[in-house]
N, C-alpha and C positions, 0 to 999 in steps of 0.2 A: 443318294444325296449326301454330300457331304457335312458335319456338323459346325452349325454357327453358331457365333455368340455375337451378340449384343452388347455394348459397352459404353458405361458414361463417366462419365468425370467427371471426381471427387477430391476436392483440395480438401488436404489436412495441415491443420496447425502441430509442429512437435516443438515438445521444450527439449530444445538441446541438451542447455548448461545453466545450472543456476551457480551463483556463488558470492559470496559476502566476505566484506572486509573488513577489518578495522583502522584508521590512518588518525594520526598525531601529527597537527600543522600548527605549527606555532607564529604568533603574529608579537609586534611590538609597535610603543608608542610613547611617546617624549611625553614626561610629566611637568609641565609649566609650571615654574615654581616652586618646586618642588624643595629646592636648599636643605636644611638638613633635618626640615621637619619631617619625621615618621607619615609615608604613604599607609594606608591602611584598606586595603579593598574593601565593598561593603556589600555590593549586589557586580555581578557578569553573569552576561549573557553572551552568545556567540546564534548567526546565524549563516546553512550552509545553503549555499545555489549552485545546481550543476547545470554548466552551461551547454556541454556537449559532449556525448557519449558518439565514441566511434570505433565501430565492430573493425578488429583487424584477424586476421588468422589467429584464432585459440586463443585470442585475447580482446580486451576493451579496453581502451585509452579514452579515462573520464577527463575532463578539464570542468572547473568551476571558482568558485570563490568563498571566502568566510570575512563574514562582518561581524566584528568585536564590540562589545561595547561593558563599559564598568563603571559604577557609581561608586566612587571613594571619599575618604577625608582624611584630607591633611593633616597633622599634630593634634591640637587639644580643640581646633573649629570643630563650631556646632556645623556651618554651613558645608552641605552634602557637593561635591562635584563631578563630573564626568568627561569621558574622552572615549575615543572610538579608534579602531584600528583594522584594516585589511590585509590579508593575503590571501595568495590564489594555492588553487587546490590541484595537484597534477597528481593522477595514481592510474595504476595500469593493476587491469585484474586477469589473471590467467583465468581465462573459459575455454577449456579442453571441444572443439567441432562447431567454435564463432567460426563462421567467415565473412569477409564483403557481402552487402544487399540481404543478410537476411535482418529480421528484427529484434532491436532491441525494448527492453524497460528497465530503467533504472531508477533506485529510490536512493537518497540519502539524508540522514539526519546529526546534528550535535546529539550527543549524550552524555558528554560532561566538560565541563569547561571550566579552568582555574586559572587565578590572574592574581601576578604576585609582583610587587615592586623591586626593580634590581636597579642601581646607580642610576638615576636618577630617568629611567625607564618601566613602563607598565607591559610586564611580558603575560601574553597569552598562548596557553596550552590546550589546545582544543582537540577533545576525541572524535571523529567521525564515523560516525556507521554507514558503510556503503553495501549496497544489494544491485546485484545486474544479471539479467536474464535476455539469453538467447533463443529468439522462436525463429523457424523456417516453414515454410507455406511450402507445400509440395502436391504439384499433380498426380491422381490417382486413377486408374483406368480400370473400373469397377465393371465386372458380368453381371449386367440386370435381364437377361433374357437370353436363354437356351434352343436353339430349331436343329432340324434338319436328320433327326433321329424319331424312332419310334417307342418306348417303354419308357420315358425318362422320369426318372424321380427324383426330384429336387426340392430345395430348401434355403429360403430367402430370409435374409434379414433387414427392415431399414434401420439404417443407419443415417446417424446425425454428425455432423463434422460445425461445430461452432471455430471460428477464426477472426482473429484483428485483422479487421479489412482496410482501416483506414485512420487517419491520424489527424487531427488538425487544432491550432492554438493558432492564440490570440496574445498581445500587451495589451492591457487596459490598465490604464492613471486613474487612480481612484483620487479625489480632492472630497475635503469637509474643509468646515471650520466651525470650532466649538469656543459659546463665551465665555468667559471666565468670569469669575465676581469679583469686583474689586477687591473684597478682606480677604481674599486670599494671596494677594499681593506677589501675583507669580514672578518670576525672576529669570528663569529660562526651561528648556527641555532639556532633561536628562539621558530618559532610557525611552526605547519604545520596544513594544512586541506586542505580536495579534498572529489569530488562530480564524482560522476561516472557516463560515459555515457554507455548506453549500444545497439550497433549498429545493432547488429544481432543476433540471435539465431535461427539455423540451424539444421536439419538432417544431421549428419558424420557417419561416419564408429563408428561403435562402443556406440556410445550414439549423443547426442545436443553438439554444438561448440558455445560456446558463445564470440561472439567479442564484442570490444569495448575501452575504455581507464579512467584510473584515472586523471582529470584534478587535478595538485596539484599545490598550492602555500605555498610557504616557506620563512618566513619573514627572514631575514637574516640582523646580524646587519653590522656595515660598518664602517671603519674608517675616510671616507671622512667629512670632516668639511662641518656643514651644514646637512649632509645626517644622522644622525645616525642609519638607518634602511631603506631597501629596499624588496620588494616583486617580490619574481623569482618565475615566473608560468612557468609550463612545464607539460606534456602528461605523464603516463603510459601504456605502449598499456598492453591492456586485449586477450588473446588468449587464453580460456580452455576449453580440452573439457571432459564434464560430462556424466560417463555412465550411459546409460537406454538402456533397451531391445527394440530391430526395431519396433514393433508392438506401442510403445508407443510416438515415436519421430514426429508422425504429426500435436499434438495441444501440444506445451509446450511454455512457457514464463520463465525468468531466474532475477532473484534478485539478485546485488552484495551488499555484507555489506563487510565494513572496518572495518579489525579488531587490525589494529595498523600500523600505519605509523611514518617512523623514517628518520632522513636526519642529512649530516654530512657536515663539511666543509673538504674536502683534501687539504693539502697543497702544494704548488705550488714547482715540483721539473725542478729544471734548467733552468730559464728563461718562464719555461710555465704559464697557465694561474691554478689556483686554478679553484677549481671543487665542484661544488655538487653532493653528492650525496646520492641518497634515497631506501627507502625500503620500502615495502606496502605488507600486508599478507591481504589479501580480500579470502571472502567466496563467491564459486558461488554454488547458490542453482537454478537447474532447478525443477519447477515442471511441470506435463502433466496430462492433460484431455484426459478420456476416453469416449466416446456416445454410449448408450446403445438406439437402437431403437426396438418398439413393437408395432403393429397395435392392441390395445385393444379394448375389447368389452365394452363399455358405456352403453347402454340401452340394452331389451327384453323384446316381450310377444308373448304369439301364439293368433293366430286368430282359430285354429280348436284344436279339444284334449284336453287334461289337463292347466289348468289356471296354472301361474307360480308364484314362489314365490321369490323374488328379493331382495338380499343383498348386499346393495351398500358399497364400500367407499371411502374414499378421498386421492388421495396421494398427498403429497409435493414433488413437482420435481423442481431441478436446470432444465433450460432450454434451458440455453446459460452463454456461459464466455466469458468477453468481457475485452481485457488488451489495456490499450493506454499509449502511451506516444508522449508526446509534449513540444514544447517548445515555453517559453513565454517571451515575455522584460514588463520591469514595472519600473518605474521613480518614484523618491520619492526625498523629502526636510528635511533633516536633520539642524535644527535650534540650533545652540549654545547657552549653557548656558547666561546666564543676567553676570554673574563673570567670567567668562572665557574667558582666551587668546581669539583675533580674529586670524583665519584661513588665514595662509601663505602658506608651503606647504602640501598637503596629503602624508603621509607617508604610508598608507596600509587601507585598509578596509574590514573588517570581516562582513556577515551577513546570520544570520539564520533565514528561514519560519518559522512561527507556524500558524496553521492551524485550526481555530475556528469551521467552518461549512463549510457546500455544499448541496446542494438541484438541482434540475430538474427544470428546464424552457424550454415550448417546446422542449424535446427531448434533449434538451441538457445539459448538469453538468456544474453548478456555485460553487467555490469554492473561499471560503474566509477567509480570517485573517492577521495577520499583519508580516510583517518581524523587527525582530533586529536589527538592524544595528552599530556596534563602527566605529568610523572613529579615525584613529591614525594620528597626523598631527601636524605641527612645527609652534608655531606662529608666526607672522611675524615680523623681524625682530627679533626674540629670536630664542636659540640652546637648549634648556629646551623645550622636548615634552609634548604633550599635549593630551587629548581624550575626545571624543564628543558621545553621544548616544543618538537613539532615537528610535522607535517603529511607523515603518509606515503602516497604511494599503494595502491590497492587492483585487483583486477581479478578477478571473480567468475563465473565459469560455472555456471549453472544449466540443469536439464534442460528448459525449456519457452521457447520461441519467445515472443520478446517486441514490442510492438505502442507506437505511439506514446503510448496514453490505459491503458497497464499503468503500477496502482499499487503501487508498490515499498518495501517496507518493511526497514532494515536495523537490528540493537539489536547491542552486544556482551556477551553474558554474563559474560566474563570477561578481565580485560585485564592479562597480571602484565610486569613490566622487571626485567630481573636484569643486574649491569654487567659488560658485556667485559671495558672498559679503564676506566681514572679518564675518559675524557675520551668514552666514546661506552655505549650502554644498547641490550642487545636485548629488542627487546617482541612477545610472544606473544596473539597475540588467536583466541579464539572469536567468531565471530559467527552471528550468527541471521539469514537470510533469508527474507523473505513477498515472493510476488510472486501479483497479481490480473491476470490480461488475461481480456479480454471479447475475443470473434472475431467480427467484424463482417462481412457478404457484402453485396452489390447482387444482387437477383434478379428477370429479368422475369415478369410474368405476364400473362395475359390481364384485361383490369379490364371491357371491354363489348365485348355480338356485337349485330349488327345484320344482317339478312338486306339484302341488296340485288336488285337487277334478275337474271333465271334466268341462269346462266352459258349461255356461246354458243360451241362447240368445234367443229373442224371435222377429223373425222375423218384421221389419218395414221398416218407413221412419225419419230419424231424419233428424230437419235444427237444427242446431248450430249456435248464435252469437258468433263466437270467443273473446275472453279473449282478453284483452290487453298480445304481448309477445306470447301469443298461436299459436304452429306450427303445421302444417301437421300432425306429429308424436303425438303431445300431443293427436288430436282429434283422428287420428285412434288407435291411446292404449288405451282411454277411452272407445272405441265402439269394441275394438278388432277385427279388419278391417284390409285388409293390407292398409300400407301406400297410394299405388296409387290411391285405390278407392276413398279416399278423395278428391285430386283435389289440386288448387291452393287455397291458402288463403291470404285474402286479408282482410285489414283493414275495419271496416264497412260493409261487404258482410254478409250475411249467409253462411254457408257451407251444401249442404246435402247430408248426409251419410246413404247409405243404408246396414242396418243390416242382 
């Protein structure tokens, strides 16, 4: 009888190509007014949206956008103003074995942003960090069962193949409005930015329910003497939910990106209080993991009948997906310029992560780089504001083992500076940590058996000094023995195998 095998099918996820960019997009915007009074930046901010990523041969053609915004003052006003500006984002990343139909993930973020007045224009220089990664899903035809011989001795492994099976987002309009108090005498919206918490991601009817909320603050200027600007934080709750077919809805994790947030001032009718209020168009994108399990065959050879002939090979297999999020506090010292006003009140504080490296220590991911941080704030004794910046380090411990192709995500919910001295500002940050690693193994397996010419032994006694690393299995495949006749093996001993 001829020799059979048994075979199933096992898709595997591989990471192609990873690779990261840096791109500088500059935007610009007409300053009203502006005549020949001294522009003076005070607070920019810049936010990035990529709208579509599309795999071409050994490369990805990203398209997106950048939304500017900058709180300034004109000559000697106390009164704070603003303007905003867009341009769109076009970069091509060489990924060495992209092609058509397989999958991508792409991340990207602002990491620093400068906005400086030129003839009678507000130009912005905005740095982009881009990240994009190429996976392919490939069929695998795995020997899970051996017949049709007589002595065989074999050796199985299961093996686990984790894979992105599926993908799906949602728009969802977040709307609030929040009331203002009359003595605060608001006058209009300045700046906004919000960092999104994401509290659950569930099995529903229908597809994953992703809860959670847009923490936002909105600097808002102010007529009150003294105050010319204040910062109103308030929630967006997040509620949506994104279809996927039931089979897919047990391993999925959910990404929200902001894709334009907008806020107004209402005015105050009949003794009531003025209002803000906001709008926020966020993307929820669930994706899910599918487990493909398969008890394969790793090794074979007979002990009686025909010798074999053994055609091994290696797969790459994902092996586990592991998503976290956490959250961390981190204190930092913001020091004013040698010529710059000393620090009376703080008026708002903006600050964004950027994110240098991360690496493993004992089991666990270190994650480092520095935050931005402007501080908007009123010298003391003057009505003439003022701003302070600096770039402080960070250094974050997370509970999970981090890998070279872990996507890392970091946002600040909250970032307030209260003043020491006149001449330095302590700043307290919340932050949010997401971190995605994929665990990737090499595994051999048997891929073809081919019987050859009847093996040819010639009856004895062998003692064997085993190899350094030499197992049971090694010594009886050499002598073509079943495994148990071997025995235990132990360092330093002989082994004797009778043929």
């Amino acid at each position: 009888m001829a020799l059979q095998t048994d075979r199933q099918t096992l898709e595997a996820e591989n990471l192609i190509g990873a690779r990261t960019a840096q791109v500088l997009v500059r935007a610009e915007a007409l300053v009203p007014g502006a005549g020949r009074d001294a522009i003076e930046p005070l607070l920019a901010d810049a936010a990035l949206v990529i709208e579509a990523a599309d795999l071409q041969a050994d490369r990805i053609v990203l398209e997106g956008g950048v939304q500017c915004q900058v709180v300034y003052r004109q000559g000697e006003e106390s009164v704070v103003k603003a303007l905003t500006a867009r341009t769109t984002l076009n970069h091509v990343i060489d990924l060495p074995g992209a092609q058509p139909g397989m999958l991508s993930r792409v991340r990207g973020e602002v990491s620093h942003v400068d906005a400086a007045y030129e003839n009678g224009h507000m130009i912005f220089q905005v740095t982009c960090n881009l990240t994009a990664q190429a996976l392919r899903l490939s069929p695998e035809q795995v020997i899970t069962a051996v017949s049709g011989a007589e002595g065989l001795q074999e050796t199985y492994r299961e093996l686990t193949s984790v894979k992105l099976a599926a993908e799906g987002s949602e728009l969802a309009l977040l709307k609030d409005s929040v009331a203002l108090p009359a003595a605060l005498d608001a006058r209009a919206a300045l700046m906004d930015w919000a960092a999104v918490e994401i509290e659950s991601v569930a099995p529903d009817l229908g597809g994953v329910r992703v809860k959670g909320r847009l923490q936002v603050e909105t600097l808002v200027s102010s007529g009150v003497t003294g105050r010319p600007c204040v910062v109103v934080r308030y929630p967006l709750a997040l509620d949506q939910l994104v279809e996927l077919p039931e089979w897919l809805t047990g391993d999925t994790w959910a990404e929200v990106d902001v894709r334009s947030l907008r806020s107004a001032i209402e005015p105050a009718a009949d003794d009531g209080d003025m209002r803000l209020n906001c709008e926020a168009e966020v993307r929820v994108r669930v994706l899910a993991n599918a487990t493909d399990r398969v008890n394969a065959l790793t090794d074979i050879y007979a002990t009686r009948g025909n010798a074999l002939d053994v055609e091994r090979e290696a797969l790459r297999l994902c092996v586990a997906a592991e998503h976290l999020r956490v959250n961390e506090l981190a204190r930092g010292t913001v020091l004013i310029g040698e010529n710059a006003p000393g620090v009376g009140t703080v008026l708002a504080t903006r600050a964004r992560p950027v994110i240098g490296e991360w690496r493993s220590e004992n089991g666990q991911g270190r994650v480092e780089g520095v935050v931005e941080a402007q501080v908007l704030y009123l010298p003391g004794g003057a009505d003439i504001p003022a701003s302070a910046e600096a770039e402080l380090p960070f250094s974050i411990t997370v509970p999970q083992a981090l890998n070279d192709a872990s996507l890392i995500d970091i946002q600040v919910l909250s970032a307030e500076a209260n003043a020491l001295m006149s001449d330095r500002l302590e700043l307290k940050l919340s932050l949010a940590v997401a971190c995605d690693t994929r665990r990737r193994e090499r595994v051999q397996i048997v891929e073809e058996i081919e019987e050859e010419e009847p093996l040819v032994r010639r009856p004895g006694i062998v003692i064997r000094w085993p190899d350094s690393g030499e197992s049971a299995w090694d010594i009886a495949k050499r002598y073509a023995v079943p495994v148990d006749s071997v025995g235990e093996v132990e360092p330093g001993k002989p082994v004797v195998v009778k043929v």
